[in-house]
C-alpha positions in Angstrom: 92.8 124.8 86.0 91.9 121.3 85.1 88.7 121.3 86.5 87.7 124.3 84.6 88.9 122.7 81.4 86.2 119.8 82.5 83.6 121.8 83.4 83.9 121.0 87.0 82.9 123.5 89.4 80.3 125.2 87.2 77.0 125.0 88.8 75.3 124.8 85.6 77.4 122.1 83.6 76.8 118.4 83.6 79.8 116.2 85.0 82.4 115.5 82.4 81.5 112.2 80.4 84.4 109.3 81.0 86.0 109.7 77.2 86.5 113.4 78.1 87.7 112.3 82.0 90.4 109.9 80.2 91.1 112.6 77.3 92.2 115.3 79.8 94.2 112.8 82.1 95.9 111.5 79.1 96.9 115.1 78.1 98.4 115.6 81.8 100.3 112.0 81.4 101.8 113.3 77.5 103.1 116.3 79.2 104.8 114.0 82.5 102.7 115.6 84.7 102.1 112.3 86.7 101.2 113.3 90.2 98.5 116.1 88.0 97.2 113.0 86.5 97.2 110.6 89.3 94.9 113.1 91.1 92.4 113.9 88.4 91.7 110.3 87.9 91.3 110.1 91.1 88.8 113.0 91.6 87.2 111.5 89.1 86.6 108.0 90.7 85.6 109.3 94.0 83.0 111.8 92.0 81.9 108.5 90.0 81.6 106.5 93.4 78.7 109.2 95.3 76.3 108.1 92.6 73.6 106.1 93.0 74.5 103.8 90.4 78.1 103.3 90.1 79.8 102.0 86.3 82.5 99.7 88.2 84.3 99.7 84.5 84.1 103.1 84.5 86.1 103.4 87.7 88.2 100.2 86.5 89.0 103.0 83.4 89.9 105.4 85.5 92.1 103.2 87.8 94.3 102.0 85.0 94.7 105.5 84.2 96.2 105.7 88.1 98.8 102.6 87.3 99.9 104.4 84.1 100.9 107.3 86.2 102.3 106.2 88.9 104.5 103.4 87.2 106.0 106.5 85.2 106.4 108.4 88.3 108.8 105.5 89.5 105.7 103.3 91.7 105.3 100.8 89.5 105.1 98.0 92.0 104.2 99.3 95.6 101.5 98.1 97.5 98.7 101.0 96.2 99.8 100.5 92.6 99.8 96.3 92.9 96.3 96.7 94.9 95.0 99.2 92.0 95.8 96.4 89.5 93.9 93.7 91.2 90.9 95.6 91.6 90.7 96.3 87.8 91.3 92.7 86.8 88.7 91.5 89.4 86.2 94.3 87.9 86.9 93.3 84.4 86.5 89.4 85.1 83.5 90.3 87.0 81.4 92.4 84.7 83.0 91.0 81.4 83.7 87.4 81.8 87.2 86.1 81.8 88.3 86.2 77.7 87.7 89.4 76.9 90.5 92.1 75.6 90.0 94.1 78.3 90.9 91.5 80.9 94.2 90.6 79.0 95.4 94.1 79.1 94.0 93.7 82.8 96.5 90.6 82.9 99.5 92.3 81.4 99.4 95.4 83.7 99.6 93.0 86.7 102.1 90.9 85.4 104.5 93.9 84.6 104.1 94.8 87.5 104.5 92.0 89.6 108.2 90.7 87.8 109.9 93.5 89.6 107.7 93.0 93.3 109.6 89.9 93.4 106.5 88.1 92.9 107.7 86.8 89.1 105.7 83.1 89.5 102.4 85.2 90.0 103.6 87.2 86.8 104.3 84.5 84.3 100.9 83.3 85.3 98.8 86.5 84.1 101.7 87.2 81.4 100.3 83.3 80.2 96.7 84.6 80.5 97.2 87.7 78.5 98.7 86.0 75.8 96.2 82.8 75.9 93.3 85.4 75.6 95.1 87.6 72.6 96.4 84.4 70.7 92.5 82.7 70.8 91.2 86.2 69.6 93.6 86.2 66.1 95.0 89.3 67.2 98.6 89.4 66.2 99.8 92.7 67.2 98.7 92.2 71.0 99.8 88.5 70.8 103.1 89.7 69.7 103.0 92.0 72.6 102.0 89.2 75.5 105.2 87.8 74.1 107.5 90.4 74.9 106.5 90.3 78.6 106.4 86.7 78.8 110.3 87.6 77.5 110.6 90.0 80.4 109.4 87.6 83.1 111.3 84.5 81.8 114.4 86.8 81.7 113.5 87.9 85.6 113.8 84.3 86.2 117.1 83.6 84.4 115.4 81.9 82.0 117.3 83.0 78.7 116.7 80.3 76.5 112.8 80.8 76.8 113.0 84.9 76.5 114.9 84.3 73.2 112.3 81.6 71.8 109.7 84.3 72.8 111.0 86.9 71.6 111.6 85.1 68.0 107.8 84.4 68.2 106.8 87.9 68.9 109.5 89.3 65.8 107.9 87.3 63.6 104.4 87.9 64.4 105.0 91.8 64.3 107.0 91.2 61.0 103.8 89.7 59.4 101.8 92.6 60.5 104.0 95.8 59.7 107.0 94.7 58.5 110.5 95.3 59.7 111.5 99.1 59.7 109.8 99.6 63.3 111.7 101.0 65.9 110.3 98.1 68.0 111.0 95.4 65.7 115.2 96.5 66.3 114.7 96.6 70.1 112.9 93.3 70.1 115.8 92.0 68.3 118.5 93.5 70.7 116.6 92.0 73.1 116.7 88.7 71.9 120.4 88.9 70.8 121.3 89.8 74.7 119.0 86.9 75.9 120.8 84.2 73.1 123.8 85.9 74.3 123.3 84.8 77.8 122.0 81.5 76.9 125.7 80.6 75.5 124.2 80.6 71.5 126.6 83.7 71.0 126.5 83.3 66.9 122.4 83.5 66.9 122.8 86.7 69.3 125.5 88.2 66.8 123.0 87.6 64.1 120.2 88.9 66.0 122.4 92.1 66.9 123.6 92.7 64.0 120.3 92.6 62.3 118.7 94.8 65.0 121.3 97.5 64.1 120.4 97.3 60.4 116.8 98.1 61.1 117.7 100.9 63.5 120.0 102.0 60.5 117.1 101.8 58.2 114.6 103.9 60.5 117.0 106.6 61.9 120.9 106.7 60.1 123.7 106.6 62.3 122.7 109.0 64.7 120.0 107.0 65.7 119.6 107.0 69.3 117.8 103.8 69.6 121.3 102.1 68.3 123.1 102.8 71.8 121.2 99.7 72.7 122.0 96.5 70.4 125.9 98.6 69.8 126.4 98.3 73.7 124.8 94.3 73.6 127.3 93.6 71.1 130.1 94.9 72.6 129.3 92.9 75.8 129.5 89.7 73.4 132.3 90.5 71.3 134.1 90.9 75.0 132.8 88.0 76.2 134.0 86.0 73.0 137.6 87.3 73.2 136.9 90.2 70.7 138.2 93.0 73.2 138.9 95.8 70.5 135.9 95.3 68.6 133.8 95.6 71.7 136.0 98.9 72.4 135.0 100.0 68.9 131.6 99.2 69.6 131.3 101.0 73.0 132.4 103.9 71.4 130.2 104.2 68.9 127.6 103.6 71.6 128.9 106.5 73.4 129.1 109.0 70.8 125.2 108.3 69.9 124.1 108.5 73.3 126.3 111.7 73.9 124.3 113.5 71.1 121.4 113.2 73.2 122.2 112.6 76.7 124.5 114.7 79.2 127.5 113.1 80.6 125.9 112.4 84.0 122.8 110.4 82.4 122.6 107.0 83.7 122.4 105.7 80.0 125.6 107.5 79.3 127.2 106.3 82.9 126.1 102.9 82.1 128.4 102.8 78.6 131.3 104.0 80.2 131.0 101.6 83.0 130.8 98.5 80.1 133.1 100.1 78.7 135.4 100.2 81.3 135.3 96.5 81.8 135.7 96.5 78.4 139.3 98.3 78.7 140.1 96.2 82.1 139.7 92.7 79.9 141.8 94.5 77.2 144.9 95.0 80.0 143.9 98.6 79.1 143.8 99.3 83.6 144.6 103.3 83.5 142.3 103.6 80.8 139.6 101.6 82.8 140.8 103.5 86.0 140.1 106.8 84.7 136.8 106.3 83.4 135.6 104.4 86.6 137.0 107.9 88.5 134.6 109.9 86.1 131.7 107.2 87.4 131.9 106.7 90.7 131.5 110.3 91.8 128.4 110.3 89.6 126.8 107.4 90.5 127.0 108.8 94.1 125.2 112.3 93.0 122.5 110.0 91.6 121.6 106.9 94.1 123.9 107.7 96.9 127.2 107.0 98.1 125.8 103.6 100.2 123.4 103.0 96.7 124.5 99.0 95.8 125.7 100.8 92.2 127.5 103.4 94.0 129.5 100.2 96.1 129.5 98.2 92.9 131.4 100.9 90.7 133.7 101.0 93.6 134.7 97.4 93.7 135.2 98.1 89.9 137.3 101.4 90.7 139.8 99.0 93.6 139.6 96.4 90.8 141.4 98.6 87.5 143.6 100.3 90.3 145.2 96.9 91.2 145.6 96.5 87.8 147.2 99.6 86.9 149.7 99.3 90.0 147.8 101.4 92.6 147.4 99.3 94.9 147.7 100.7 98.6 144.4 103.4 97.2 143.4 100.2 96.2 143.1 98.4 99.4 142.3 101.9 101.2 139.1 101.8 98.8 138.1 98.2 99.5 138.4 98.2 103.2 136.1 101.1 103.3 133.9 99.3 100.5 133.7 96.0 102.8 132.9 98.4 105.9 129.5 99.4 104.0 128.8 96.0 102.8 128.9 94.4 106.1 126.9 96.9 107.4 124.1 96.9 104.8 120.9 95.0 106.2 119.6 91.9 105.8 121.9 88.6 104.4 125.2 89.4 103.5 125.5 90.8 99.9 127.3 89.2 97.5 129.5 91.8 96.6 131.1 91.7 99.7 132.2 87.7 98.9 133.6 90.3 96.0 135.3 93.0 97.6 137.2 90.4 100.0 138.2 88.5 96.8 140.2 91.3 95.1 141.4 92.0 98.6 143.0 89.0 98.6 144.4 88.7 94.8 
């Protein structure tokens, strides 16, 4: 059906020019059809590559188009996907020269990529690049955007302090351009309120919070999904600062947002109730924390598996509340079977297990 749409396979037609090539790939991605997408760009680059003269930035195009798709699809930093990303950078520097905008968003592709490969040195570096090459060319909005992932690879190295200051930079640089009622201009600030948060400066992160929740206020009302976000960071500080029922009021909300959206087994909605169960277990609140760790467990195992890390996480949280709340023989029943899969588990020992054989032993 594609090909039809592009003129492909009609004798008579001339092959598809590449603004209609990206046009119809772009359609498939706005409709999630990733692996649909994936494959017409690649069509596309093997038809480009049996000419005799080939546009090497035409099939850089084409291959960005690839990494789009298959980072949605969930392949965002596999070997075909990192390889992809290299080969568009090196085309771009190549035919271009090494400062143009093309070759920063070349940079930024392979630095998102690369924070989550485990390879987060390699990603500051082109994160640096992208923003050296988008801060010399004046343009504000991109700058601003270098800036955010510069955030997101300092925060990959525990590096809170310098996510915050980044964040701040990249606010303020997207304030001067459009001003503050932006639904990213609240979700940079959540972000930076979570990463002030975890840098100890828990007054600049309630300020931060707060603010972001005014914005998102502004935008969308109460109802506004977006919310869920800097209501569940400020719960997680108001519990850290000793503030146990406002963080309980706060997860609430949280969860009645999410709910109007999101079913009960969504992983945004599973990931409230587990924050908010530690929220409850601070509190002394243990049954209350018990029974909503008993709704999340079982779910987490439908999703990711009953040996899934989150799955044997939830259930170190699950022993936890039931020691609390007086269970404690399922308790023990729970963790011995926990520290069975843990040991088990390749590789160096996980630290959960150091974990599980510490509430074992309280």
């Amino acid at each position: 059906m594609v090909c039809i749409a592009l003129g492909v396979g009609r004798a008579h037609a001339s092959p598809p020019s590449l603004p209609d090539e990206l046009a119809a790939i772009r359609r498939l991605q706005a409709d999630s059809r990733w692996v649909a997408s994936e494959s017409l760009a690649t069509v596309a680059i093997a038809r480009r590559s049996n000419t005799a003269s080939i546009d090497s930035l035409a099939l850089a195009s084409l291959m960005a188009e690839i990494i789009r798709s298959r980072t949605l699809r969930g392949a965002r930093s596999d070997s075909v996907t990192l390889t992809l990303a290299r080969q568009v950078l090196a085309i771009r520097v190549r035919q271009l020269g090494a400062n143009r905008p093309e070759v920063a968003e070349a940079h930024s592709a392979l630095a998102f990529l690369l924070g989550p490969a485990d390879q987060v040195d390699s990603a500051a570096v082109h994160a640096r690049q992208a923003y050296d090459i988008r801060r010399t060319a004046g343009d504000d909005t991109l700058t601003a955007e270098s800036l955010r992932l510069m955030a997101l690879v300092a925060r990959s190295r525990s590096d809170y302090r310098a996510a915050a200051r980044y964040l701040g930079e990249a606010f303020e640089l997207r304030r001067r351009v459009q001003g503050e009622d932006h639904p990213m201009m609240g979700n940079m600030l959540a972000e930076q309120g979570f990463a002030l948060r975890r840098s100890g400066e828990f007054d600049a992160a309630r300020a931060a919070l707060e603010h972001s929740l005014r914005i998102d206020e502004r935008i969308g009302g109460m109802d506004y999904y977006f919310r869920t976000v800097p209501l569940d960071y400020l719960a997680g500080l108001e519990n850290e600062v000793g503030n146990p029922a406002r963080a309980i009021d706060l997860s609430e909300e949280a969860l009645r947002v999410a709910r109007l959206y999101r079913s009960e087994d969504d992983p945004d909605v599973l990931r409230l109730l587990r924050n908010t169960s530690g929220t409850l277990d601070n509190f002394g609140d243990y049954r209350g924390a018990r029974a909503l760790m008993e709704r999340i467990v079982p779910a987490y195992a439908r999703l990711y598996g009953s040996d899934h890390a989150r799955t044997l996480n939830a259930r170190v949280s699950l022993a936890t509340a039931r020691v609390g709340a007086g269970d404690s023989t399922r308790a023990m029943a729970e963790l011995k079977v926990i520290e069975t899969a843990y040991a088990a588990r390749p590789g160096p020992p996980d630290p959960m297990l150091a974990a599980t054989l510490l509430v074992q032993a309280e």
